[in-house]
C-alpha positions as CSV (number, residue, x, y, z in Angstrom):
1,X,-13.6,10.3,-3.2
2,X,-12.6,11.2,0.4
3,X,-12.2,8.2,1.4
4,X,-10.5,6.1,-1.6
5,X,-7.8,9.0,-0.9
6,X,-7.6,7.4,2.8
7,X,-7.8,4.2,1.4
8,X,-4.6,5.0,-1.0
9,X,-3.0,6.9,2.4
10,X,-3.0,3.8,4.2
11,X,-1.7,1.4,1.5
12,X,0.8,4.1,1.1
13,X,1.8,3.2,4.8
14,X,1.6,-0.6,4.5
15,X,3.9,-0.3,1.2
16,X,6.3,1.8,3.5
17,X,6.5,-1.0,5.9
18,X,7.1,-3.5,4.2
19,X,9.7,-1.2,1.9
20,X,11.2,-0.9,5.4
21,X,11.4,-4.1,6.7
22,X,13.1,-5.0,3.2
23,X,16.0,-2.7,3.9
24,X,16.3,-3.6,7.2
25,X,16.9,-7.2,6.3
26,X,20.6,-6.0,4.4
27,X,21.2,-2.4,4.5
28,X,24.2,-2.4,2.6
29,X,22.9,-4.2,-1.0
30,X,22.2,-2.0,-4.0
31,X,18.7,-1.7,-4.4
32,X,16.8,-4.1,-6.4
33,X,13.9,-3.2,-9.2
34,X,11.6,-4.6,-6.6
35,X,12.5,-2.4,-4.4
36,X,12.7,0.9,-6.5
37,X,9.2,-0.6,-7.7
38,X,7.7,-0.5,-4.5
39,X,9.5,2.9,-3.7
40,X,7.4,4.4,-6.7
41,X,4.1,2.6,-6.2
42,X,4.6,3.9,-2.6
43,X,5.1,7.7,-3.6
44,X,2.3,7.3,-6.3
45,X,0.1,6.4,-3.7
46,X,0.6,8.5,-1.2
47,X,0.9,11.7,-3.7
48,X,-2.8,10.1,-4.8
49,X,-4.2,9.9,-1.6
50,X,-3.4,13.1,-0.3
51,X,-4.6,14.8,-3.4
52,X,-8.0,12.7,-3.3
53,X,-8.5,13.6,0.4
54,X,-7.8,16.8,0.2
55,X,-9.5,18.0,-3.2
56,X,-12.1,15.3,-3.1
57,X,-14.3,15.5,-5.8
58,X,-13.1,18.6,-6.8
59,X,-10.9,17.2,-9.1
């Protein structure tokens, strides 16, 4: 369980990059549904993997 959490950590970090890097390409555009998309699947995988590698299997 520890380690799907880390697993769901570092996707959370890949999804942040590339969330970045979309951004940074034009700054000043509204944000798209792709991007509030990846925003949430972003949080909801980082809120997951913390909770998974810190509680474990005590869920």
């Amino acid at each position: 369980m520890r380690l799907a959490g880390l697993a769901l950590l570092g996707s959370a970090w890949m999804e942040g990059g590339l969330l970045q890097s979309i951004v940074a390409a034009n700054p000043s555009a509204e944000a798209s549904i792709q991007q509030i998309l990846l925003a949430a699947l972003m949080f909801m995988s980082a809120s997951g993997g913390m909770l998974l590698a810190i509680v474990g299997a005590g869920l």
